[in-house]
C-alpha positions as CSV (number, residue, x, y, z in Angstrom):
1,X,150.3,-38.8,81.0
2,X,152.5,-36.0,82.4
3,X,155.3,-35.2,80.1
4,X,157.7,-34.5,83.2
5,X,160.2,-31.7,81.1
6,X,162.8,-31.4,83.0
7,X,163.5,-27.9,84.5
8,X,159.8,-26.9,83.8
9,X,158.0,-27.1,87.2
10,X,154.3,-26.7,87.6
11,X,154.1,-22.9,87.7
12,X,156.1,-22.4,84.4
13,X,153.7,-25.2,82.8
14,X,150.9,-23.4,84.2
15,X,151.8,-19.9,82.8
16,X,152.4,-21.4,79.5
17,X,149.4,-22.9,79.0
18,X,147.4,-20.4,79.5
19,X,149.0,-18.1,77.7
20,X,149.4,-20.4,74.8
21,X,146.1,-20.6,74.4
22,X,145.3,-17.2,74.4
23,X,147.8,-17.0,71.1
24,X,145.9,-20.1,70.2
25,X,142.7,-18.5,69.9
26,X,143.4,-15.4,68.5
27,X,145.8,-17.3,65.7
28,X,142.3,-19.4,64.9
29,X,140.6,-16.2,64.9
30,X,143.1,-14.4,62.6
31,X,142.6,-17.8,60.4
32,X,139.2,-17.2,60.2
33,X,139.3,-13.8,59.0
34,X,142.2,-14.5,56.9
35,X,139.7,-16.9,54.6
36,X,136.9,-14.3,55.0
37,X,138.9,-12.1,52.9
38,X,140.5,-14.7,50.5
39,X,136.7,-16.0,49.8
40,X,135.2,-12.3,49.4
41,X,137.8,-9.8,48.3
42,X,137.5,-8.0,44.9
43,X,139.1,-5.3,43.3
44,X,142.8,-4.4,41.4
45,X,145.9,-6.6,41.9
46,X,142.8,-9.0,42.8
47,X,144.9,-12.5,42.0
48,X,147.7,-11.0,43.6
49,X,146.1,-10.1,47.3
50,X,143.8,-13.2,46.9
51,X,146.9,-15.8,46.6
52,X,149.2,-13.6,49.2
53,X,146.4,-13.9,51.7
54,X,145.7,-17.3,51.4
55,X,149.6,-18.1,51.4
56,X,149.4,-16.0,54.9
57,X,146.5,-18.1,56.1
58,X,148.4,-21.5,55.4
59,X,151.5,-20.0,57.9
60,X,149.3,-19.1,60.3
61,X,147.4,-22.4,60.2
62,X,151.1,-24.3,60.5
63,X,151.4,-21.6,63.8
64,X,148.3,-22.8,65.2
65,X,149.4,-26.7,64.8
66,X,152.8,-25.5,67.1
67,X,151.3,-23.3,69.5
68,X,148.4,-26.1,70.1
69,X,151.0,-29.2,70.0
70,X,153.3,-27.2,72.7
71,X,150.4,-26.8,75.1
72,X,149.6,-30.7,74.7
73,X,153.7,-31.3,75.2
74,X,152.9,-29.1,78.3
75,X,150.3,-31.5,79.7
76,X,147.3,-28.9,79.1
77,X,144.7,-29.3,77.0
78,X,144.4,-26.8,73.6
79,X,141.5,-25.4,73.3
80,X,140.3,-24.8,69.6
81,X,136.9,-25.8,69.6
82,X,134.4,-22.7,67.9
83,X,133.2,-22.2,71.3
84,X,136.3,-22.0,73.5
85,X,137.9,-19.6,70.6
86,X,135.2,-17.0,70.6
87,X,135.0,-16.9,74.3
88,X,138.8,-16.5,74.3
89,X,139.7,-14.6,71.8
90,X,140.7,-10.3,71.8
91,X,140.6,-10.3,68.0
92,X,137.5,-8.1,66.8
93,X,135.0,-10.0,64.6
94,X,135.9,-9.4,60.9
95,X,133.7,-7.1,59.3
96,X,131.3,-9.5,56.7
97,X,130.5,-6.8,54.7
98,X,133.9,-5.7,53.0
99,X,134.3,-6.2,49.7
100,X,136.8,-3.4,48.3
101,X,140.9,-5.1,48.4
102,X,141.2,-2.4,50.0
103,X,139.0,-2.4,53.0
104,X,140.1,-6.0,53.7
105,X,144.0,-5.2,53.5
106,X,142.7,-2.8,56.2
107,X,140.9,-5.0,58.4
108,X,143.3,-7.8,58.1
109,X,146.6,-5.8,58.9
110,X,144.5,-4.4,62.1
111,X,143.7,-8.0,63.1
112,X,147.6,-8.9,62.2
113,X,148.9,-6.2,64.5
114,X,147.0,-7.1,67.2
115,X,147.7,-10.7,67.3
116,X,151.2,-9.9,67.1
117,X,151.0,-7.5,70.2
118,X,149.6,-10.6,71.7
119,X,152.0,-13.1,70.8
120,X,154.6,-10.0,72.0
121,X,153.0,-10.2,75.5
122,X,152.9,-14.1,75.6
123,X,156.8,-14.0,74.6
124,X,158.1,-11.8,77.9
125,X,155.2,-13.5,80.0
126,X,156.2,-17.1,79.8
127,X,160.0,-16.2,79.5
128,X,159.2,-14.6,83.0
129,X,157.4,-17.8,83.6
130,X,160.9,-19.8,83.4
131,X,159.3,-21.4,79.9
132,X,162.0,-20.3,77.1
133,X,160.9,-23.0,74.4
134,X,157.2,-21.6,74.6
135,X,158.5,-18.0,74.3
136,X,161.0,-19.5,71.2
137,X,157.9,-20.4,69.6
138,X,155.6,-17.0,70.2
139,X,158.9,-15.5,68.9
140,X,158.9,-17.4,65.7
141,X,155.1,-17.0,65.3
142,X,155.7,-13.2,66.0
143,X,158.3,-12.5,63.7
144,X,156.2,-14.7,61.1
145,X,152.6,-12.1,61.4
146,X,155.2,-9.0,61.6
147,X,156.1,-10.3,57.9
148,X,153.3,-11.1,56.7
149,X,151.4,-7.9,57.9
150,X,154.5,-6.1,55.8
151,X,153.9,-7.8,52.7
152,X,150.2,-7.3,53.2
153,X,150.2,-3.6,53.8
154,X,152.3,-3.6,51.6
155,X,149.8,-3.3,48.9
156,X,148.0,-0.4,50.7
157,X,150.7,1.8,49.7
């Protein structure tokens, strides 16, 4: 059933879409690695980093639910299956071997930047597009990893 949003013609749908779930995958992916860590970091301030990064996983999971509920408003289809997020995805697999706080805080803010440089790119591209409520949400999702990747790295310092 086509939504028919009124002022957004096909090629602004389009762009969205597809941009969407490009963000879309590479939020999952973030996910992923997010609980990687949570499930395998040790070290100081373990409780800490543990709890902060599964609190950062539960607001990136909520960004996931908006990002794939706009491109189903947008009469596309959100792709989050295992298959169509590893094919889509630019986030680099998350190292299984890290152990060290440390290491992950490393690995995750890397993974955090570049989703965010993503979601930065989505923002201008479906603006462009004519689509300013799916740049309004890659803006809130944006400043949310910024944050996040803040009080992460944080405990690098």
């Amino acid at each position: 059933m086509n939504v028919g949003i009124e002022g957004l013609e096909g090629n602004a749908r389009m762009v969205a879409v597809e941009v969407l779930n490009h963000c879309l995958a590479d939020e999952i992916a973030l996910g992923l690695a997010l609980k990687q860590a949570h499930w395998t970091m040790k070290g100081p301030n373990f409780i800490a980093v543990h709890e902060l990064v599964d609190e950062i996983h539960a607001r990136v999971q909520e960004q996931v639910d908006v990002i794939a509920e706009r491109v189903q408003i947008l009469d596309g289809t959100a792709m989050g299956t295992l298959e169509a997020v590893a094919k889509a995805t630019e986030v680099k697999p998350y190292p299984t071997d890290a152990v060290k706080i440390a290491d992950h805080v490393e690995a995750l803010g890397a993974r955090m930047r570049a989703v965010g440089a993503t979601l930065r790119a989505g923002i201008d591209t479906v603006d462009a597009a004519g689509d300013a409520g799916s740049a309004d949400i890659l803006t809130a999702a944006s400043r949310q990893i910024d944050k996040d990747l803040w009080f992460l790295v944080s405990h690098a310092a």
